[in-house]
N, C-alpha and C positions, 0 to 999 in steps of 0.2 A: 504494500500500500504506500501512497504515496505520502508520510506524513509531515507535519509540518507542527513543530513546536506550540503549543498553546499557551502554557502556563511558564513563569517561572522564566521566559525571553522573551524583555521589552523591546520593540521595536520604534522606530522616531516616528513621530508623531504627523508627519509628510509622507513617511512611506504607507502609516495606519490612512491616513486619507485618499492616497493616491490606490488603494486597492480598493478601500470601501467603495471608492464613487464606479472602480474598474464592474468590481461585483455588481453593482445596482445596476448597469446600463447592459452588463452581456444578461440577467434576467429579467428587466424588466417585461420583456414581451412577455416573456415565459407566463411571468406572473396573473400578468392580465390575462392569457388565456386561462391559468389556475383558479383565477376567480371567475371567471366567466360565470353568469348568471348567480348569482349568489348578491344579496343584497345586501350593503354596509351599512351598518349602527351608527348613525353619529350622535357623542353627546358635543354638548356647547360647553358644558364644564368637566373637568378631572372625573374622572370615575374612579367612585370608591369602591374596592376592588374587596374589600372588610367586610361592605353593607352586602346584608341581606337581597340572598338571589344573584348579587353581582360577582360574590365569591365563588360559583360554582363556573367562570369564567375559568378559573387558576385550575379546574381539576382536570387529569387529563389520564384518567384512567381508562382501560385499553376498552375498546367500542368492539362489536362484534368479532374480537380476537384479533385484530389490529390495533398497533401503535398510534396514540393520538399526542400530537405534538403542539405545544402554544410556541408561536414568538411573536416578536414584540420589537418595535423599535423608534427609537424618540423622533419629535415631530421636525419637518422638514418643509422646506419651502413648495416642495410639489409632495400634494397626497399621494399621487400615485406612483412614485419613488419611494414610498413610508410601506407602502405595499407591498413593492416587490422586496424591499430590506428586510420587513416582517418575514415573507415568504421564508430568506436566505435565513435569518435566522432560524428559523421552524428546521430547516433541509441541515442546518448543522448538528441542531439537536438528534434526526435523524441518522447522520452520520454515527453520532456520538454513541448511538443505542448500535448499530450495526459492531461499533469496537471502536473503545478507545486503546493504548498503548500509556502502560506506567511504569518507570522508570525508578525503581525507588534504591538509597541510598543509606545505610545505616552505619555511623561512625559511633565506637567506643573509646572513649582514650583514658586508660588509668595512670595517676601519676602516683605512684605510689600507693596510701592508702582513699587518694581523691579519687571520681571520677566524674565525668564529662558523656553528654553524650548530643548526638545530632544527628536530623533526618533529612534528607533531600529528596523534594518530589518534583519529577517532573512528568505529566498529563500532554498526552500527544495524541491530535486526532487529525481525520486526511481531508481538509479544506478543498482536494481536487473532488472526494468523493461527495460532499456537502453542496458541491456546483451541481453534480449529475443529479443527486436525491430532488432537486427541484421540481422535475418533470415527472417525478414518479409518488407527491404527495398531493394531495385529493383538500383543497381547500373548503372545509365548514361550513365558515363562522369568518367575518372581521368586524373586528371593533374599529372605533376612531374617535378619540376624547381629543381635550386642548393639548395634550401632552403626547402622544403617538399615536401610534394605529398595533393593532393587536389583531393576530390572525390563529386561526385553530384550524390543524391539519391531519386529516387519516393516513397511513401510508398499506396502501390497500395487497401490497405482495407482499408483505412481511406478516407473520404471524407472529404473535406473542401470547402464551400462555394466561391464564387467565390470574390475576394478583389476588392474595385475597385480602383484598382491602374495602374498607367500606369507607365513604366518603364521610370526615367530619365535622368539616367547618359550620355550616347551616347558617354562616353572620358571625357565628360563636370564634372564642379562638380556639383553635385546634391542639387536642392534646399531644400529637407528636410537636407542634412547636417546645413545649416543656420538656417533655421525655421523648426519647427514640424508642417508634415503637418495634415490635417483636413481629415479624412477619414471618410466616414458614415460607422455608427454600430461598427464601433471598437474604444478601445481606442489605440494610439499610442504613440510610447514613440523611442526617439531616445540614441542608447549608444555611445558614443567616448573614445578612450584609446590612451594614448601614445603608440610611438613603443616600446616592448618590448623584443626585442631580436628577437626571430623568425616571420614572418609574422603569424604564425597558431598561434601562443599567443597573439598576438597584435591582430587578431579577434576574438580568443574566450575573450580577455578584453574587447573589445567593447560591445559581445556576453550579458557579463555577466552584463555591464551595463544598458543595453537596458532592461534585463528583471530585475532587481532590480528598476528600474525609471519607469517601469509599473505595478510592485507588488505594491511599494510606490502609485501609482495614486490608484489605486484600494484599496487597506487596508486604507486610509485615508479618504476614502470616507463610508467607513464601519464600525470605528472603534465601540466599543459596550465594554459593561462591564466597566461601570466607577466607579473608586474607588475616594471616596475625604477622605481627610486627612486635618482636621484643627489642628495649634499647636498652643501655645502661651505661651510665657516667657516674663515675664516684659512688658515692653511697645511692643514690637519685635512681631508680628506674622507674620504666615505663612503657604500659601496653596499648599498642593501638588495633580495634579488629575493627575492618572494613566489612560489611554484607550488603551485598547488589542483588539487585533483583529484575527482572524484567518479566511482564506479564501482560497478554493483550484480555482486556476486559470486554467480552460480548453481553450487549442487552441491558447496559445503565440507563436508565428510564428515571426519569420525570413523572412522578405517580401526581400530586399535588401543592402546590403555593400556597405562599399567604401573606399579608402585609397586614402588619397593626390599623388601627383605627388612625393614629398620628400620619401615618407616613413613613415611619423612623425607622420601622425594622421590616428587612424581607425575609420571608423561609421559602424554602426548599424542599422535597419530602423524594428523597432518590432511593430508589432499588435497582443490584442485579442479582440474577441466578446464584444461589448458593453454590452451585454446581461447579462453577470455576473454579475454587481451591481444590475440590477432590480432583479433578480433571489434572491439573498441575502437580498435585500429587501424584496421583498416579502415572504420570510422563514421568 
């Protein structure tokens, strides 16, 4: 696959715009034919995504055993540029569920009777394959408030087993925001983000926490290839063990969102298949 760095490598802030606007204009037709007939929501003010009935927006659990995917993206000078970005967004998340790749990194260093410890994650998914998922996800639903445009997508040749989740929010707050909950055969992991400026960034930061806090569960439970490193100067020694890991994640899914009644806090409610660590395992 062809992947490209997600997490963890910033890139300058001219190069981040010169692809965004690259991406918007090779889908834009795409998009428009994705929405074709399907009729747009507009509010005149922000939607509150907290209130009652408007929450069931954010859930995105799997529809007739298809993958149902939200994006989102902040407002723009042409709506229908907000559209097709929503679209791109939705087709990365798609990606994301088809396999991400995690890279994980675990350093011990004892210095005598101290010790230290540090993790490095890096989260890699294939931006070329996020371009193709475009044509092959089945558009809803879009929204459009003062602040973006919000789009809900089936992706209708992928199967995905059925979660057994039951939807919580109802307006209320949701008890996995508090506790992570216990799902059979998946692991799950929740992400939370401050607000950052536009509601579609402040959920793709939740987005992107959710699924770094479920790579971490997975890659730590697999780490392999251990390097030890003993030194010794004078009376002074010290141990360093290095463990790496590399593991491609199929089926991280987006079960549910939620944003406080303020604005302040986003979540995230991510599952995948249990089944990946035994699978690993047993390799």
């Amino acid at each position: 696959m062809d992947m490209i760095l997600k997490a963890n490598r910033p890139i300058t802030l001219i190069s981040t715009i010169i692809i965004i606007l690259f991406m918007i204009s090779s889908c834009t037709t795409t998009a428009e034919k994705a929405a074709e007939g399907i009729t747009v929501t507009n509010y005149e003010t922000p939607l509150d995504f907290s209130g009652q009935g408007y929450a069931d927006y954010l859930v995105t659990s799997p529809a007739g055993g298809m993958p149902v995917f939200f994006g989102s993206v902040q407002r723009m000078s042409n709506r229908d540029d907000e559209a097709a970005a929503a679209l791109l967004n939705a087709s990365e998340q798609a990606s994301k569920f088809i396999a991400v790749k995690a890279v994980s990194k675990f350093y011990t260093e004892k210095l005598n009777t101290s010790m230290r410890y540090k993790h490095d994650l890096d989260v890699i998914w294939d931006r070329k394959l996020a371009i193709e998922m475009i044509d092959r996800l089945e558009v809803s639903r879009i929204i459009q408030d003062t602040y973006g445009t919000y789009i809900t997508a089936v992706l209708p040749d992928e199967a995905i087993d059925g979660i057994p989740w039951q939807q919580s929010s109802n307006g209320g707050v949701p008890s996995w925001t508090s506790r992570i909950p216990d799902i059979p055969g998946y692991i799950v992991s929740v992400g939370i983000a401050l607000q950052t400026g536009y509601t579609a960034d402040s959920f793709a930061a939740a987005d992107d926490q959710a699924l770094e806090d479920l790579a971490r569960q997975v890659s730590v439970q697999l780490l392999s290839g251990r390097k030890l490193i003993e030194n010794s100067v004078g009376t002074a020694s010290w141990q360093t063990n290095l463990e790496t890991s590399e593991v491609v994640i199929p089926g991280f899914y987006i079960i549910e969102r939620w944003r406080t009644p303020d604005a302040h806090y986003y979540y995230s409610l991510a599952a995948a298949p249990a089944s990946i660590i035994e699978k690993y395992k047993d390799d």
